[in-house]
C-alpha positions in Angstrom: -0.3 16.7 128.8 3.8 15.8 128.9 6.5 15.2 131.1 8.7 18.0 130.9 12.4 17.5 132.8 13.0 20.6 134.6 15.6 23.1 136.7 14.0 26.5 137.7 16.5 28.3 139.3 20.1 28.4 137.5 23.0 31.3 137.8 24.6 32.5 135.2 28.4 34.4 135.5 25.9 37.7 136.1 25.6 37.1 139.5 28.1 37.6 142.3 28.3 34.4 143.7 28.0 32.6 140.1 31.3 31.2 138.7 32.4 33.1 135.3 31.8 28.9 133.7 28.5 29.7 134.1 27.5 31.2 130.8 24.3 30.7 128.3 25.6 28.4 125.9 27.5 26.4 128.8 24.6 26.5 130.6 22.5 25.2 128.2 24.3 22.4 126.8 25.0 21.0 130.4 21.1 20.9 131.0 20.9 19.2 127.5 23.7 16.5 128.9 21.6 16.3 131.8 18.4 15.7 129.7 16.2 18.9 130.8 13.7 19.9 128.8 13.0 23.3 130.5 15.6 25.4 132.6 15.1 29.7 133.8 17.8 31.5 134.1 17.1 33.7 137.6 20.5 35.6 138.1 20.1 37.6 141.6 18.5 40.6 141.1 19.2 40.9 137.6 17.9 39.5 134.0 20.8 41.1 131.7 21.7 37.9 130.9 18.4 36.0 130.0 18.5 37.7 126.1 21.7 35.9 125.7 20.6 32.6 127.1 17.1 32.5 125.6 19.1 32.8 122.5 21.5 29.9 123.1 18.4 27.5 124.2 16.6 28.3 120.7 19.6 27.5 118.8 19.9 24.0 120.7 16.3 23.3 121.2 16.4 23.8 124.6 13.3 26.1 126.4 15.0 28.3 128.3 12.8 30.6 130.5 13.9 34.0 131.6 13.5 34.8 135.1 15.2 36.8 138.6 16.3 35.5 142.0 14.7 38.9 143.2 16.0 39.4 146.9 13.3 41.5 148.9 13.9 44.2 151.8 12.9 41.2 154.1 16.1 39.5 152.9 13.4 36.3 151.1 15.0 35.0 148.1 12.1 34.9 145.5 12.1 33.2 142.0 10.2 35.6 139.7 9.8 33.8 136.1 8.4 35.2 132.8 6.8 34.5 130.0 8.8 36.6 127.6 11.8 38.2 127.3 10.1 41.4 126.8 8.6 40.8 130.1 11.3 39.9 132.2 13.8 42.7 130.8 10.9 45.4 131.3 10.8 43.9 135.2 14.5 44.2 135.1 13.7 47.8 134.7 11.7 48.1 137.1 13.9 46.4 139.6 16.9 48.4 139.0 15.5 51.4 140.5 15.0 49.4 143.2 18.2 48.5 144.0 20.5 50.2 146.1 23.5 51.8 144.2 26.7 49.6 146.4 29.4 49.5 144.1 30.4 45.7 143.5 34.0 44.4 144.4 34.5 41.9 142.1 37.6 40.5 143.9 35.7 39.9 147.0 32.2 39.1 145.0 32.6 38.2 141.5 33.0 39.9 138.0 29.1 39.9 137.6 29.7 39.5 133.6 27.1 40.1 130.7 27.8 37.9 127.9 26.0 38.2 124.5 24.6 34.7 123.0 28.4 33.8 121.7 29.6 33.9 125.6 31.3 37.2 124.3 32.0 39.9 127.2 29.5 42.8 126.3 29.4 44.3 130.1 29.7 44.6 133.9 27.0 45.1 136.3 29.2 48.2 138.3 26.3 47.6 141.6 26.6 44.7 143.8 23.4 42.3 142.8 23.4 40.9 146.1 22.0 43.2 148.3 18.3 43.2 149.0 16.1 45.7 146.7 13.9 48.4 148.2 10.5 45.8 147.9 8.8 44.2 150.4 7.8 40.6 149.6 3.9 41.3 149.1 4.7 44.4 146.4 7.5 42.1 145.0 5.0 39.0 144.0 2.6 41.9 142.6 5.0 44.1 140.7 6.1 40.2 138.9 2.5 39.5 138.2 2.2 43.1 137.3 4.8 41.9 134.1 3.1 38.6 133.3 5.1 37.0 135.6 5.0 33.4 138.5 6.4 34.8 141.7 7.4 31.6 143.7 9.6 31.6 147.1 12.7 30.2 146.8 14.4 27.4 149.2 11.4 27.6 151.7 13.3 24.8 153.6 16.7 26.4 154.3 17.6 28.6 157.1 18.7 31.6 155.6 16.7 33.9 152.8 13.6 31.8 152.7 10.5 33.0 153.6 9.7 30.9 156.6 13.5 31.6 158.0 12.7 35.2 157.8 8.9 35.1 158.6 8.2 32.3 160.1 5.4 31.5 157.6 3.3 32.3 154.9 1.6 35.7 155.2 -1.7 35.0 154.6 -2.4 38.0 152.7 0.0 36.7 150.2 -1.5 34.0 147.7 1.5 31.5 146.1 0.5 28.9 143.9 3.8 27.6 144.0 6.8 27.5 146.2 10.2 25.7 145.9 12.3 23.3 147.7 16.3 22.9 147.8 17.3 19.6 146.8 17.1 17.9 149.8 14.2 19.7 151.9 12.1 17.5 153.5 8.3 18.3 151.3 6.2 15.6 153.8 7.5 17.9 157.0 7.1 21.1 155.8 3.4 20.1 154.6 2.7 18.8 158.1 4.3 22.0 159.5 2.6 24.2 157.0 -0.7 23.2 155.5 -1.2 25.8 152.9 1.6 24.0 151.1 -0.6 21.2 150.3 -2.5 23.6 147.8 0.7 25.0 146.4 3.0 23.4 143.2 6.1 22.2 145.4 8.8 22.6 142.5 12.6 21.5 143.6 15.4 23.0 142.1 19.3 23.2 142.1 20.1 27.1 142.5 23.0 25.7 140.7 25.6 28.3 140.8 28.3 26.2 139.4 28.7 23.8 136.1 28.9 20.5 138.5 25.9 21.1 140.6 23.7 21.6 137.3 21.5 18.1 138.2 20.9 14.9 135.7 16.8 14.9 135.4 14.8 13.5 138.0 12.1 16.4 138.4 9.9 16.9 136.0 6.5 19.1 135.5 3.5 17.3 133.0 2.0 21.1 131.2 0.5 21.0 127.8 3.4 22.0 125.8 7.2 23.0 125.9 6.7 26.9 126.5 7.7 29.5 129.2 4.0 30.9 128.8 3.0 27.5 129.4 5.3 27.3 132.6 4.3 30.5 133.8 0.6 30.4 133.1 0.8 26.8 135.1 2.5 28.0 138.2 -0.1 31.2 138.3 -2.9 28.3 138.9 -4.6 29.0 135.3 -3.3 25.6 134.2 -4.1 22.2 135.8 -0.3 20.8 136.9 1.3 17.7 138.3 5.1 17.9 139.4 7.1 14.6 140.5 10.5 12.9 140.4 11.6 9.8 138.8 11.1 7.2 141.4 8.2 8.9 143.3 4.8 9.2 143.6 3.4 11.8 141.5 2.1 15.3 143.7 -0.6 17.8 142.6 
């Protein structure tokens, strides 16, 4: 097993809300200044610009896994993470036809740019990737599994598109393996709150949507090797995992 330095949930230009800095080889090189060993790239709603940043991580050494910030009718922010490309572009698919056709306004939203693996302009996503797609939570975690995928709930500890904002809990007809915290959510607490997150992979990460809030490395992940199958087959519960931070006490 190694230590692996890691940041699950990045923006890329793609998404609304993500500043037009935020491209694949930028990106990547900041992690690498940052010393991460593994980042995802989970745009909202969309993976049209993981080819481009898988690329750029391969050409600097960098794992880059390809992944969504899928938002689900119940307005929960959910990390959906692949273990290929093939994968996460076929789920792409599958959640475009999900999504409601709003036209995007870029001067009120964003550009919502696809870049190729040069940061070269090769498209526009025309619909709004911010509103929430036609999948409730429960079909959502399945339809990502249904691709390979880790389906993980995002920011549990903030109080707006989290799961326990919108539901108050964890449906207990849903299994996680994992869920994440934002930087600073209390994990302690929400464990004491909510014991079913004792048996889950507590993961924190940035949701960086800018350059400067890209994090130096203090969170790492110990997995068998460098790999987003690796990641992926890990947070799914097939792998044994520890998660931590620099200065901490190691969690299971």
């Amino acid at each position: 097993m190694e230590k692996f330095y890691y940041d699950l949930h990045l923006h890329s230009c793609l998404s609304p809300c993500g500043d037009n800095d935020m491209t694949p080889n930028n990106i990547v090189n900041m992690a690498l200044l940052n010393g991460m060993d593994i980042i995802a790239l989970t745009d909202h709603n969309s993976c049209r610009n993981c080819r481009a940043a898988v690329a750029a991580g391969e050409r600097a050494g960098l794992c880059v896994v390809p992944g969504m910030e899928l938002c689900t009718e119940e307005e929960i922010h959910l990390v959906c993470l692949f273990p290929t490309l093939e994968a996460a572009e076929a789920f792409d698919q599958a959640v475009a036809a999900r999504r409601p056709p709003v036209p995007n306004r870029p001067q009120i939203f964003g550009d919502q740019l696809v870049l190729n693996e040069d940061d070269q302009e090769v498209g526009r996503e025309e619909f709004l990737l911010l509103a929430a797609a036609s999948t409730g939570l429960g079909e959502a975690v399945e339809l990502a599994r249904s691709f390979g995928g880790a389906a993980f709930p995002a920011h549990i500890d903030r109080d707006s598109y989290s799961i326990l904002s919108a539901l108050g809990g964890f449906p207990p007809e849903i299994t996680f393996t994992a869920a994440e915290l934002s930087s600073s959510g209390d994990g302690q607490a929400l464990k004491s709150a909510h014991p079913c997150l004792q048996q889950m992979i507590l993961l924190r990460d940035s949701d960086a949507h800018y350059l400067e809030n890209m994090p130096e490395r203090r969170q790492w992940i110990q997995l068998p090797e460098k790999s987003a199958a690796c990641l992926v087959n890990a947070l799914n519960g097939q792998l044994p995992v520890f998660v931590g931070c620099d200065g901490e006490e190691a969690v299971l």
